[in-house]
KEBA-434686 format. One line per 4 residues: number of its first residue (from 1); their letters; for each residue x, y, z of N, C-alpha, C. Coordinates in steps of 0.1 Angstrom, whole numbers, plus 5000, padded with zeros to 4 digits. Each point is the difference from the previous one (the first is absolute). Layout:
REM residues N
NUM	A	X Y Z X Y Z X Y Z | ... $
REM end
This chain:
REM residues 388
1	XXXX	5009 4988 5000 4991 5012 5000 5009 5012 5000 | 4997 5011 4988 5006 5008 5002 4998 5010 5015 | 5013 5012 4999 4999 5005 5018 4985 5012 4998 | 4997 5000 4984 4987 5010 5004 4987 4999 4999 $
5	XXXX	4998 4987 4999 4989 4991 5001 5002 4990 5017 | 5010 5004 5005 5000 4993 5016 4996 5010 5013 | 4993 5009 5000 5000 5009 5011 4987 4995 5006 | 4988 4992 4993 4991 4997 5013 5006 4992 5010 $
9	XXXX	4994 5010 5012 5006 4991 5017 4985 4990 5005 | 5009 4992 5006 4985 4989 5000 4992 5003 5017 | 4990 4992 5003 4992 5009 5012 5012 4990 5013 | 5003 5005 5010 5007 4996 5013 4992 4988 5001 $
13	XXXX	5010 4989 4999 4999 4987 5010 4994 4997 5014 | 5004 5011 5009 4995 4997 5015 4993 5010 5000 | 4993 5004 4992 4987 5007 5008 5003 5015 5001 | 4993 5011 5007 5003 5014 5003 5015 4998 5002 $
17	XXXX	5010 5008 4992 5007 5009 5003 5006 5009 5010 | 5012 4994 5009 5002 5013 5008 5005 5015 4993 | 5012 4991 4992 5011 5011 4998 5006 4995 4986 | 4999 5010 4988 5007 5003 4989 5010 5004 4999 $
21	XXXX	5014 4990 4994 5012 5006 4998 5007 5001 4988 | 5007 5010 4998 5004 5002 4988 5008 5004 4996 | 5008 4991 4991 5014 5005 5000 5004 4993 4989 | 5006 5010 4994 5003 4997 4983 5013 4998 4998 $
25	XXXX	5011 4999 5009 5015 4997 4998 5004 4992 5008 | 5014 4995 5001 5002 4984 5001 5005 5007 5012 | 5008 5016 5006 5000 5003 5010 4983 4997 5010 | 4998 5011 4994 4985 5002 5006 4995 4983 5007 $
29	XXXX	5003 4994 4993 4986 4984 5001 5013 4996 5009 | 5013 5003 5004 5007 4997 5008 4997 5004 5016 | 5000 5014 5000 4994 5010 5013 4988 4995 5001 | 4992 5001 4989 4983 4991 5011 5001 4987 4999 $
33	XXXX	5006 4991 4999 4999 4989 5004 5008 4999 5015 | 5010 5008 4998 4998 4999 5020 4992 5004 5010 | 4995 5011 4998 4987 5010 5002 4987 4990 5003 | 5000 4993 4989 4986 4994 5001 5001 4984 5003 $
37	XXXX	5014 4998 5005 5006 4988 5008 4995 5004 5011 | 5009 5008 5004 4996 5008 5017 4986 5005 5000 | 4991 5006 4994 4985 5002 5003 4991 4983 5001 | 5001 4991 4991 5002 4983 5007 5000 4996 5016 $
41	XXXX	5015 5008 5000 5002 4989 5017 4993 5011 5005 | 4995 5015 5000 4997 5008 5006 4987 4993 5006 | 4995 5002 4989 4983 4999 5001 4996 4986 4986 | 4999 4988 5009 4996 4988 4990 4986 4999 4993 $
45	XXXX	5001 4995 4990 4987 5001 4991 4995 5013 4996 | 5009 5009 4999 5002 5009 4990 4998 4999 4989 | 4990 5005 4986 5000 4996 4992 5003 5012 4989 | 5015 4993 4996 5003 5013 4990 5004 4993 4987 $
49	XXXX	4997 5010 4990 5001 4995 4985 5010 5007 4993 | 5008 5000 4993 5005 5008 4995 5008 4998 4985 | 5006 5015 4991 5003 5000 4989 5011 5005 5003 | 5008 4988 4998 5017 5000 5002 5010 4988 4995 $
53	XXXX	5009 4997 5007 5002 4988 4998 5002 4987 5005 | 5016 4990 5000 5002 4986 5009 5001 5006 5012 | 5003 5014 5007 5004 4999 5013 4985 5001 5005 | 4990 5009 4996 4988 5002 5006 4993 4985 5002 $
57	XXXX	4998 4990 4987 4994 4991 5004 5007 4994 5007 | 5013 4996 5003 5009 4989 5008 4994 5008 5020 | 4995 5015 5001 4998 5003 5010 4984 4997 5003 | 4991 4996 4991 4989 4994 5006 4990 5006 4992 $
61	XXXX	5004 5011 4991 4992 5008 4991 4995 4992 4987 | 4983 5004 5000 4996 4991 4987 5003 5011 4986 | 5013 4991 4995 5005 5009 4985 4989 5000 4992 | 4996 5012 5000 4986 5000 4985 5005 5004 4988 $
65	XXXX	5014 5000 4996 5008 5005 4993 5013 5007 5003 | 5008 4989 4991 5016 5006 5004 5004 5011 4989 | 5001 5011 5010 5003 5015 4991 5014 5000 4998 | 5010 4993 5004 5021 5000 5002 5001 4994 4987 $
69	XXXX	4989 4992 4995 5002 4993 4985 5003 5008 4989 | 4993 5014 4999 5001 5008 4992 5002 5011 5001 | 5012 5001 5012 5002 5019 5008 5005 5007 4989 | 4998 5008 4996 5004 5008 4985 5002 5016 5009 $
73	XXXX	5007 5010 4992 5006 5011 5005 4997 5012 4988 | 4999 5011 4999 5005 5011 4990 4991 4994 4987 | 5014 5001 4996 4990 4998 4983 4994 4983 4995 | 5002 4996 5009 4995 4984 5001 4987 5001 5002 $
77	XXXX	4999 5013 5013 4986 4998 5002 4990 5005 4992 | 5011 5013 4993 4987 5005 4987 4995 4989 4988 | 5009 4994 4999 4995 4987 4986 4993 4998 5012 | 4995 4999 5009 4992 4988 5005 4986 5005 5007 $
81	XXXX	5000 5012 4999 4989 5008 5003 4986 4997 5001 | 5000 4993 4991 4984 4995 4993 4995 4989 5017 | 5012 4988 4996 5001 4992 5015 4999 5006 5013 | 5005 5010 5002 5003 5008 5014 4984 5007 5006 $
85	XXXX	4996 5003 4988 4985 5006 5005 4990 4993 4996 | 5000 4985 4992 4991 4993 5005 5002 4992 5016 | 5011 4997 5004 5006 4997 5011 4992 5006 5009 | 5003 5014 4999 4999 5015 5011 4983 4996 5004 $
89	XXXX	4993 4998 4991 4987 5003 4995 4991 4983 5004 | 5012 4990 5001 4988 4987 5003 5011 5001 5019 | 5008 5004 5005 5003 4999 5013 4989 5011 5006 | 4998 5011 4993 4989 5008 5009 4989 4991 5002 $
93	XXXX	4995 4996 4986 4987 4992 4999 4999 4991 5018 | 5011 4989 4999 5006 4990 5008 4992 5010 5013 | 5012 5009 5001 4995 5002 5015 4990 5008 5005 | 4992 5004 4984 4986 5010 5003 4989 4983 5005 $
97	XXXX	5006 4993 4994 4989 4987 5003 5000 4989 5012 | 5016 5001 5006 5001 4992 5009 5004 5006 5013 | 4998 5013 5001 5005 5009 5012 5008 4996 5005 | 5012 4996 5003 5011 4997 5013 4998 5011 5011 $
101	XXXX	5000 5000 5009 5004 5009 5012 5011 5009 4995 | 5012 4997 4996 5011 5014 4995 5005 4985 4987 | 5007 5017 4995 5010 4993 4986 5014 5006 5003 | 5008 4994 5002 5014 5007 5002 5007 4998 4990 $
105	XXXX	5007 5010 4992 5003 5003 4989 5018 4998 5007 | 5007 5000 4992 5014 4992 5003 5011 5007 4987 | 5005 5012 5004 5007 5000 4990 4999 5003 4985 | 5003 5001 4985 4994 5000 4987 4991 5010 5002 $
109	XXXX	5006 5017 5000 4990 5011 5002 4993 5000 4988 | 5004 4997 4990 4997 5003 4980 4985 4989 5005 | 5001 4989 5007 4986 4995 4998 4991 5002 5007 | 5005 5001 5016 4994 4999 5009 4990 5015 5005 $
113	XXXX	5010 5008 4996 4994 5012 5003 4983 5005 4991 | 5003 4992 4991 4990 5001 4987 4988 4991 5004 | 5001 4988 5004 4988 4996 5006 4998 5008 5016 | 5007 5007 5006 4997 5002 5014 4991 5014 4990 $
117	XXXX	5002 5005 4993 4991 5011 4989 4986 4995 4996 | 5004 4989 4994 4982 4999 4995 4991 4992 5012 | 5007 4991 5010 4993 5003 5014 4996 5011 5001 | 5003 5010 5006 4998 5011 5002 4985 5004 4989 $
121	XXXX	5008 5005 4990 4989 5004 4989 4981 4992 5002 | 5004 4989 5000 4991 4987 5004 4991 5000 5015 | 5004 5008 5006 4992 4999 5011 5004 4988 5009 | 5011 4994 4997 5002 4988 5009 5008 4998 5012 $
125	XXXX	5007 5012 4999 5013 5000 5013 4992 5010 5008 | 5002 4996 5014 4995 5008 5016 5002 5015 4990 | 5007 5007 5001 5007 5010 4998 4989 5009 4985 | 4996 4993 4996 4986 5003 4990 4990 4994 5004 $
129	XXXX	4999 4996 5014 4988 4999 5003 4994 4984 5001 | 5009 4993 4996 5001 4982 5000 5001 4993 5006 | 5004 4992 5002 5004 4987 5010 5012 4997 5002 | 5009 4997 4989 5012 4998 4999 5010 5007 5002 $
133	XXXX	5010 5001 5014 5012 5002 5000 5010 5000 4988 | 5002 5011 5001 5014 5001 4988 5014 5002 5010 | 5009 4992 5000 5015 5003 5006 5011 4994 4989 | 5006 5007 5005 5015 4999 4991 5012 4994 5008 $
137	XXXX	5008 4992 4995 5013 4999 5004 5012 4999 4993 | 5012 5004 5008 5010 5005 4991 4996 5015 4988 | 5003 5008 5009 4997 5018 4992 5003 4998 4984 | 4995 5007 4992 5005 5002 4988 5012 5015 5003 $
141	XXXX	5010 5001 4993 5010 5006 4998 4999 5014 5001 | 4989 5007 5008 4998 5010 5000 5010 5009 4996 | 5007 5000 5006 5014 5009 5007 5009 4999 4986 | 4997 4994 4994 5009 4994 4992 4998 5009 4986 $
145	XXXX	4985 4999 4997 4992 5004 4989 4987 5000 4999 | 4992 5008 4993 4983 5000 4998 5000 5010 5019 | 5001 5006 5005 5001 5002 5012 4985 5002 5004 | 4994 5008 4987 4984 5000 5004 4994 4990 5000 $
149	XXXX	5001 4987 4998 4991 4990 4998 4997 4998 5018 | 5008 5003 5010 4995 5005 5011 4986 4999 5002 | 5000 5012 4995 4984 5008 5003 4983 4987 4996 | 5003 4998 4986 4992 4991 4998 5004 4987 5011 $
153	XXXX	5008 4996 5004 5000 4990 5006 4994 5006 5013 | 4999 5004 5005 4994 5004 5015 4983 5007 4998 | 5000 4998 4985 4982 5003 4998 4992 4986 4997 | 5012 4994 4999 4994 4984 4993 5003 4985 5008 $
157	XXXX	5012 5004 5012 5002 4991 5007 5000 5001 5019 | 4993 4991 5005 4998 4998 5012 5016 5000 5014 | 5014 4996 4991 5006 5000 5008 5014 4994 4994 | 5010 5000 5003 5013 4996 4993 5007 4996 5015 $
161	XXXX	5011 4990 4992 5009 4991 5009 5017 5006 4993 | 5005 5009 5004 5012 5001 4993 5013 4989 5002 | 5013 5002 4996 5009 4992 5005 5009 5008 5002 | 5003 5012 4995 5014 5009 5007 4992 5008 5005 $
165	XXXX	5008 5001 5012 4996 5010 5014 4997 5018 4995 | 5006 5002 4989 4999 5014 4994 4990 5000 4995 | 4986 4989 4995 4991 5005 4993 4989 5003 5007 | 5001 5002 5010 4988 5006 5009 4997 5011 4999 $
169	XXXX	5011 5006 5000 5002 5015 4997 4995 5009 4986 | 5008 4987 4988 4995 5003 4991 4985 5003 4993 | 4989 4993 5013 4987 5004 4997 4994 5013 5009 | 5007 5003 5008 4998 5007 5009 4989 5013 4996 $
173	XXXX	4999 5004 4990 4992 5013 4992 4988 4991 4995 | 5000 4986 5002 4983 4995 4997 4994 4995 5016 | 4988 4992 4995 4995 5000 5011 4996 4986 4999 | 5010 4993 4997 5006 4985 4994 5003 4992 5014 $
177	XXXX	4996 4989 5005 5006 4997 5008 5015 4990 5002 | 5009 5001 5003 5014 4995 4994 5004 4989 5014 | 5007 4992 4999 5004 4990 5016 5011 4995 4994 | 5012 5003 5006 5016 4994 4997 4995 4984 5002 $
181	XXXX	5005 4991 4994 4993 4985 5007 5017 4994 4996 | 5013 5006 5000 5010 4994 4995 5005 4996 4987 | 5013 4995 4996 5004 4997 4986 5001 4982 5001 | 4989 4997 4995 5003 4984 4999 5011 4996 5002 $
185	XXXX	5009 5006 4994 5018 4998 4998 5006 4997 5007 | 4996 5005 5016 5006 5003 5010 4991 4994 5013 | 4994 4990 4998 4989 4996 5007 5009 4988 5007 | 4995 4996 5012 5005 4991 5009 5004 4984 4994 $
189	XXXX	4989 4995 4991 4998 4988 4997 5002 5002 4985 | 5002 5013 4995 5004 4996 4982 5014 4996 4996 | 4996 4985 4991 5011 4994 4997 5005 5011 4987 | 5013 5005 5000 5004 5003 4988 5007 4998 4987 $
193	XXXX	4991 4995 4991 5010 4994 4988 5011 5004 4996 | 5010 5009 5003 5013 4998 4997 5012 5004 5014 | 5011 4995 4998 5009 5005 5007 5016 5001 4996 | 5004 5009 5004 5015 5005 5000 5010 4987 5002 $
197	XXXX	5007 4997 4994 5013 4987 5000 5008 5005 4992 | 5009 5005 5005 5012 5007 4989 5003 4988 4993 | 5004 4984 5003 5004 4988 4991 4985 4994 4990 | 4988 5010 5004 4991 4996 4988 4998 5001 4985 $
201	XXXX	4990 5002 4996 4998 5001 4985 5001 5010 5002 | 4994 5008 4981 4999 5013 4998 4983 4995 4998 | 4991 5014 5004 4989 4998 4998 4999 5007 4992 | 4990 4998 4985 4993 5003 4995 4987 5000 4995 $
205	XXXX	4991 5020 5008 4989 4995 4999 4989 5009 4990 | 4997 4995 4990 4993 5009 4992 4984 5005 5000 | 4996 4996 5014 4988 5004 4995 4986 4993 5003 | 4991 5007 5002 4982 4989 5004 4994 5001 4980 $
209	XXXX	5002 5007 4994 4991 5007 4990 5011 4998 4986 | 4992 4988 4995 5007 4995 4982 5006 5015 4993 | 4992 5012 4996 5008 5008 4991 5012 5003 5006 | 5001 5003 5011 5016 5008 5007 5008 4991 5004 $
213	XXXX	4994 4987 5000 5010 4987 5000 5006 4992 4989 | 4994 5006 4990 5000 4994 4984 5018 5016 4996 | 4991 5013 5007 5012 5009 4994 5011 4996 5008 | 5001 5000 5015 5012 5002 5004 5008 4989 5008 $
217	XXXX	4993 4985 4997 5011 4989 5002 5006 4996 4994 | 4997 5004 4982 5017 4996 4995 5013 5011 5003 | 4997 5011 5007 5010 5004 5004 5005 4999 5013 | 4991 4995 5009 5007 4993 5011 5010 4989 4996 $
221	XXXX	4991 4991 4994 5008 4986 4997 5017 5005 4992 | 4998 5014 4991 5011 5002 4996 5011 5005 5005 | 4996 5009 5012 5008 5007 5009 5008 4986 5008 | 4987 4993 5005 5009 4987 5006 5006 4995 4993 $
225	XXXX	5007 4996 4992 5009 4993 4987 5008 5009 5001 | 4999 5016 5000 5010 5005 4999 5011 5004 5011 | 4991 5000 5009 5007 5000 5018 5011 4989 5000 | 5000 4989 4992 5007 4990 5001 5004 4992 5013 $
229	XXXX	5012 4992 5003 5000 4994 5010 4991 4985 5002 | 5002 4994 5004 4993 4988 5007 4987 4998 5008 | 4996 5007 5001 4988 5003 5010 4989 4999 4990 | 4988 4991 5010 4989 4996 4993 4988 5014 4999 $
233	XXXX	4990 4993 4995 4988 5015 5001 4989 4991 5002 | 4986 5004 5010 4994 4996 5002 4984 5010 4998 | 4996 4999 4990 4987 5008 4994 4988 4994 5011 | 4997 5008 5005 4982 5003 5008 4989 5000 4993 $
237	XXXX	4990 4994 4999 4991 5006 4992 4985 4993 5005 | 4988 5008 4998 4992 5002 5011 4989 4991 4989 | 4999 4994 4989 4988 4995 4988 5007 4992 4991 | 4991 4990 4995 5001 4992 4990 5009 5012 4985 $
241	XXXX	4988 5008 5001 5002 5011 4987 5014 5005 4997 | 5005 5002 5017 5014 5008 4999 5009 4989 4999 | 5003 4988 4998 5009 4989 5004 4995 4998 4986 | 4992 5006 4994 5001 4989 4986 5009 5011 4988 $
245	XXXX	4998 5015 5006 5008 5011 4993 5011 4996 5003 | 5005 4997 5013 5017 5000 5005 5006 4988 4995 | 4991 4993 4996 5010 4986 4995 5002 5000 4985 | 4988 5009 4996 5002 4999 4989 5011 5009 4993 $
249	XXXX	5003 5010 5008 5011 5006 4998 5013 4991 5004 | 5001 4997 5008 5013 4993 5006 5002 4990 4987 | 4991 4992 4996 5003 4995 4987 5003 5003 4988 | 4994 5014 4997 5007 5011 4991 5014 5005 5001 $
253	XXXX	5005 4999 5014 5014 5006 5001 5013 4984 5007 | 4991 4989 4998 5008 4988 5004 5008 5007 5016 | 4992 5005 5010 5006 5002 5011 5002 4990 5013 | 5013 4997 5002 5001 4989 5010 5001 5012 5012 $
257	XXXX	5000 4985 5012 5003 5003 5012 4987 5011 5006 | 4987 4999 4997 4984 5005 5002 4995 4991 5006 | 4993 5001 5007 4989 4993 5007 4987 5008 5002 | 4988 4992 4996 4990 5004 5005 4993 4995 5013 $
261	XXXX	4994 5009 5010 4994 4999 5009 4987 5009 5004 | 4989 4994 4997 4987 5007 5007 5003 5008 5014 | 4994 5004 4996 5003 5012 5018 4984 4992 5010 | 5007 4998 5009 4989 4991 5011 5003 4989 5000 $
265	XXXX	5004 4993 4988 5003 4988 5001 5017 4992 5010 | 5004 5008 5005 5012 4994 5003 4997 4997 5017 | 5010 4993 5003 4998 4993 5015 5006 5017 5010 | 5010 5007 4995 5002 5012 5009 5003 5011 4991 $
269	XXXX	5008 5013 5002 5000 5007 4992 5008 4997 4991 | 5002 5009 4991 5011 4996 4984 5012 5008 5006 | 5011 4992 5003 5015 5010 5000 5004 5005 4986 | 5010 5012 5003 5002 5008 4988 5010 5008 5006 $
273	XXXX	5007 5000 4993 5014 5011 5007 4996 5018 4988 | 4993 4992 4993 4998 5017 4989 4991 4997 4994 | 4989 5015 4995 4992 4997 4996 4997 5012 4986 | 4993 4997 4987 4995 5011 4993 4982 4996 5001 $
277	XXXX	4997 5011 4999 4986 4995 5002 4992 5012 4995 | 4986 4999 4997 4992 5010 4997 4989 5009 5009 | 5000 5008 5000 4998 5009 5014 4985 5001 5005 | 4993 4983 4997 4988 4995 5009 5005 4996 5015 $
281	XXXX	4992 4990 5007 4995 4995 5009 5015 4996 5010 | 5004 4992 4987 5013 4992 5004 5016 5007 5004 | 4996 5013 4988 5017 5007 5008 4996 5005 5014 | 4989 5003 5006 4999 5006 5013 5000 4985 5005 $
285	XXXX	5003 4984 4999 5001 4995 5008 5017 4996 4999 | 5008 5003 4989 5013 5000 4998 5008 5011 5014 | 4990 5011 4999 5007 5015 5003 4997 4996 5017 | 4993 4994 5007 4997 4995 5011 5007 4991 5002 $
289	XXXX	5006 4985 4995 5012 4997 5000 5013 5002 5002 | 5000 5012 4990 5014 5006 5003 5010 4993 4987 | 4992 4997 4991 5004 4989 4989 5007 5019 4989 | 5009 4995 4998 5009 5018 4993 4995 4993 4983 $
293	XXXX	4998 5010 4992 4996 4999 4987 4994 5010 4992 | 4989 5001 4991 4998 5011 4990 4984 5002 4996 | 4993 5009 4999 4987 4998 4998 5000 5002 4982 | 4989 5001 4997 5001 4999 4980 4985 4999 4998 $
297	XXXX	4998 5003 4992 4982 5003 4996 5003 5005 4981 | 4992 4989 4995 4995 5006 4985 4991 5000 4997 | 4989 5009 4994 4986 4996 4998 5001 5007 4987 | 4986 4997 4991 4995 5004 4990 5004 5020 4999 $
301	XXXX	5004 5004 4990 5000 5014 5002 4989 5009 5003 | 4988 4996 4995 4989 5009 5003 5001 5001 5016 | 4999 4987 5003 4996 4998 5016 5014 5010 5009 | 5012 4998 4994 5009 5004 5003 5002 5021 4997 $
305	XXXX	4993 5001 4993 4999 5014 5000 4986 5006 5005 | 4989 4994 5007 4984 5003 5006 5009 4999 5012 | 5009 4991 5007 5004 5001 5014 5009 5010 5002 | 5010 5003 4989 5009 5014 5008 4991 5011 4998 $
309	XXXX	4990 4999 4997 4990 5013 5000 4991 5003 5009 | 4997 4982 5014 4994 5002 5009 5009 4996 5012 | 5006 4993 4997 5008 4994 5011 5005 5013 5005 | 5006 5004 5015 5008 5011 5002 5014 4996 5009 $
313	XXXX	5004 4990 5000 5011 4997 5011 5012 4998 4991 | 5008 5002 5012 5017 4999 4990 5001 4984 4998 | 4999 4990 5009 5002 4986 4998 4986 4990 4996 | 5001 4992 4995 4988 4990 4996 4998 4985 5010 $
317	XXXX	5017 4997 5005 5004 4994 5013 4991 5002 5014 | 4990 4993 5001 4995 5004 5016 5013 5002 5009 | 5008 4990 5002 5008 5002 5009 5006 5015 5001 | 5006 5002 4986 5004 5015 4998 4993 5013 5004 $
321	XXXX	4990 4996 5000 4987 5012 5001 4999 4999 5015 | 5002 4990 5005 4997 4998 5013 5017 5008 5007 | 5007 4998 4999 5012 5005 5003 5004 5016 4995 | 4997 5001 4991 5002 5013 4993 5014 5001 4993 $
325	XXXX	5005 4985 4996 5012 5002 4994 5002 4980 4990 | 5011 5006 4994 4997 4987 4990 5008 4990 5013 | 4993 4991 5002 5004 4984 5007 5006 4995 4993 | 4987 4995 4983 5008 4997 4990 4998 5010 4987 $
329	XXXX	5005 4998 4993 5004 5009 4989 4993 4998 4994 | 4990 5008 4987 4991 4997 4988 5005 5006 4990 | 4992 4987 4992 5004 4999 4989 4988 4999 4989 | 4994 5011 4994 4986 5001 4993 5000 5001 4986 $
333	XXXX	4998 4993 4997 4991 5002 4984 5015 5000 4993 | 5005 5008 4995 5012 5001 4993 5011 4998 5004 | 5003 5006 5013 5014 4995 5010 4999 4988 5001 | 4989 4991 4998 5003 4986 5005 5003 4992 4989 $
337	XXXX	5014 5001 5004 5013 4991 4988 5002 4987 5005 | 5005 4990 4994 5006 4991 5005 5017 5003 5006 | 5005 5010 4993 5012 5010 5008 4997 5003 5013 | 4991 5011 5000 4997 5003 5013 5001 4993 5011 $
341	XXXX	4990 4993 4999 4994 4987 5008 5014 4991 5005 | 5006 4996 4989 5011 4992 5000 5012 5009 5012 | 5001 5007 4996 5010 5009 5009 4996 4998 5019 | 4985 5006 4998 4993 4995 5013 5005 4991 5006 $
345	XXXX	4992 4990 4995 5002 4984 5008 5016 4998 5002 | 5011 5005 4996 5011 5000 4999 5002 5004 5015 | 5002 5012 5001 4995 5008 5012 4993 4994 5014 | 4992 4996 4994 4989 4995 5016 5007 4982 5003 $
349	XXXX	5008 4996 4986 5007 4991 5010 5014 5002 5001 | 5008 5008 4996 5014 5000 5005 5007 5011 5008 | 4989 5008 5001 5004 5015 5005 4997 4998 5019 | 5004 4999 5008 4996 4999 5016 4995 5014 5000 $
353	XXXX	5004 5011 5001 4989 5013 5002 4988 5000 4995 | 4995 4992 4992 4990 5002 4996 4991 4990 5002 | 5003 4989 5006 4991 4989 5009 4999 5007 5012 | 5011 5003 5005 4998 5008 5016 4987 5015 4998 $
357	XXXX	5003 5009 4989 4988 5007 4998 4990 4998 4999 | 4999 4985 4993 4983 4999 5002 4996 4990 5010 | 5009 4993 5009 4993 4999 5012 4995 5009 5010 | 5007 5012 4999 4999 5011 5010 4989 5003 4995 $
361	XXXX	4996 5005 4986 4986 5003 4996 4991 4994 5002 | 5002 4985 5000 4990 4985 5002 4995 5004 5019 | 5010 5004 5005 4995 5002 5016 4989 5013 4995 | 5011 5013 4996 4988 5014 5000 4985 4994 4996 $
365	XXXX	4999 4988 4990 4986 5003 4993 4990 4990 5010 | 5010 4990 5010 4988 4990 5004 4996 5007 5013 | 5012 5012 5005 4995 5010 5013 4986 5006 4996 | 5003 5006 4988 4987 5012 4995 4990 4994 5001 $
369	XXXX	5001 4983 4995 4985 4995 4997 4995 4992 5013 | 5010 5002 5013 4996 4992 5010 4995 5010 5010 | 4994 5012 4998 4989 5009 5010 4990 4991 5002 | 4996 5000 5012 4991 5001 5013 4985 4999 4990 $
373	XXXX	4993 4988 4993 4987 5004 4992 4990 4999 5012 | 4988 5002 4990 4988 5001 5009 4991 4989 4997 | 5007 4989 5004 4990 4985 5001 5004 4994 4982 | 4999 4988 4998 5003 4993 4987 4989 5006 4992 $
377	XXXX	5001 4996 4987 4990 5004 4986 4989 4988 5003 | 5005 4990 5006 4984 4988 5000 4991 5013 5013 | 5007 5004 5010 4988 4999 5015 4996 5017 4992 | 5010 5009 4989 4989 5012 4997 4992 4992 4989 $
381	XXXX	5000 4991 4996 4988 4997 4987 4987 4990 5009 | 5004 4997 5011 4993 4992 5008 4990 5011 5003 | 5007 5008 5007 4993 5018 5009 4993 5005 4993 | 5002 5007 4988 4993 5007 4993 4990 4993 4988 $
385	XXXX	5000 4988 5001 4989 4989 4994 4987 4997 5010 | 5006 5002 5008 4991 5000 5011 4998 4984 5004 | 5009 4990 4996 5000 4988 5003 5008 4998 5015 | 5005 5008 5009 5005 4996 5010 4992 5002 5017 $
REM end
């Protein structure tokens, strides 16, 4: 079945509905499947459904559709338009017909915010007069870019769960309500898939989303070849989709000494003494290791010239943005050479000043994100659902 003839969601298995979750990236369906692990042991027979992915259903969530199968970005998502608002348009339907108590939106502002809109419009959310809770988790990038989208969010939504301690603040001129609930990252019981071993591989990681993993892993794979040396490489990859680009490349460039590994799948974290990676999910779990290496991002040009026109920060690196200085170095669109790159990885394994610098930043970034929150993201989605 094609993906634009697949958007009807079918009626819930167990009956009324507590709680709607939604999350359209392989991050996102990561954060609420612990969320809605811990809302589980919280309060049992809980009945939540959700549009996400393997982590939501492995946490007890009935998948009505896995949205990580086809996370698309920029100009991916304009070819696909037509899909995205019949999508937009049978999820309202969904929850104009089956009420849940709240819908917690997770991340993926480009979608999420857009049905937390025709809720609204619809008469379906508390907040127009409805039944349904609308909450969010994980802030969209305010600070970053779009800075007004603010405003509509605090006319359209019941409540937000941030993860850095600074976005409280950032709503502070609405009348939004905001609750630090912590950075998963940094949580007591999260296991983290990678770790620092100066005698490890080199990690290379390109990516949740086929087009930016289609442009910029044959220049990882080439940078690695050119770094030379003995040392193996160990590719991360989060989908069937992306392991079928990466191989297929590695067979285009006959590259030895690669290995593939699903991310989740291993018995402890992945060691890596250096890493090149692309400036999603995973370098902020490199940059929290303390793993020294290089960030790199290619996308489509359109998409790549609509973002320096909204985006407003000097780095694209969460870590870096979070620090206010480069951790690791980027490398965008054109700068990202297999030269470049190659020089890097050279660097992050033979240079000692520069392993020792990014541990010391590895401590700065896991201090900033270890403030004092205000109860987990399950007991505020529990609170303001009114399920507790």
């Amino acid at each position: 079945m094609s993906i634009e003839n697949s958007v009807t969601l079918q009626r819930p298995a167990k009956g009324p509905v507590d709680l709607l979750v939604i999350a359209a990236e392989h991050s996102g369906d990561e954060h609420a499947g612990r969320m809605v692990r811990e809302v589980m042991a919280r309060r049992p027979g809980t009945v939540v459904a959700a549009l996400g992915g393997p982590r939501l259903a492995a946490a007890g969530a009935e998948l009505l559709k896995d949205l990580t199968a086809s996370s698309a970005m920029g100009f991916a998502v304009v070819a696909k338009i037509s899909y995205y608002k019949k999508l937009i348009a049978e999820i309202v339907r969904w929850i104009g017909e089956h009420r849940p108590r709240a819908v917690c939106f997770v991340d993926s502002s480009g979608l999420n915010l857009r049905i937390a809109e025709q809720l609204f419009a619809r008469g379906i959310s508390v907040k127009a007069g409805g039944t349904v809770k609308t909450l969010y988790y994980i802030s969209p990038q305010v600070w970053a870019s779009r800075a007004g989208r603010r405003f509509k969010m605090a006319e359209h939504l019941d409540g937000l769960a941030s993860i850095f301690p600074f976005e409280k603040d950032v709503y502070a001129d609405t009348k939004l309500p905001v609750r630090f609930v912590g950075h998963p990252f940094v949580a007591a019981d999260y296991a983290a898939p990678v770790s620092y071993d100066p005698n490890g591989p080199v990690l290379l990681l390109p990516g949740s989303r086929r087009g930016p993993v289609a442009r910029i892993f044959p220049v990882l794979v080439e940078a690695f070849k050119r770094a030379g040396g003995a040392r193996e490489a160990v590719v991360l990859y989060p989908s069937e989709e992306i392991r079928r680009v990466v191989e297929a490349e590695l067979a285009r460039r006959s590259a030895e000494n690669v290995t593939l590994v699903k991310v989740g799948e291993t018995s402890g974290p992945v060691k890596a003494a250096a890493v090149l990676t692309t400036s999603g999910t995973m370098s902020m779990h490199c940059a929290l290791a303390g793993i020294p290496g290089a960030i790199t991002y290619r996308t489509d040009p359109l998409t790549y010239a609509i973002g320096r026109m909204v985006v407003k920060v000097k780095f694209i690196g969460i870590a870096n943005l979070l620090l206010g200085e480069e951790m690791y170095p980027e490398f965008v669109q054109g700068a990202a050479t297999p030269e470049a790159l190659a020089k890097e990885l050279r660097a992050a394994l033979e240079e000692p000043a520069r392993r020792e610098r990014t541990a010391e930043e590895a401590r700065r970034l896991r201090a900033l994100l270890n403030e004092k929150a205000e109860g987990s993201a399950a007991e505020w989605l529990l609170h303001e659902s009114g399920l507790t």
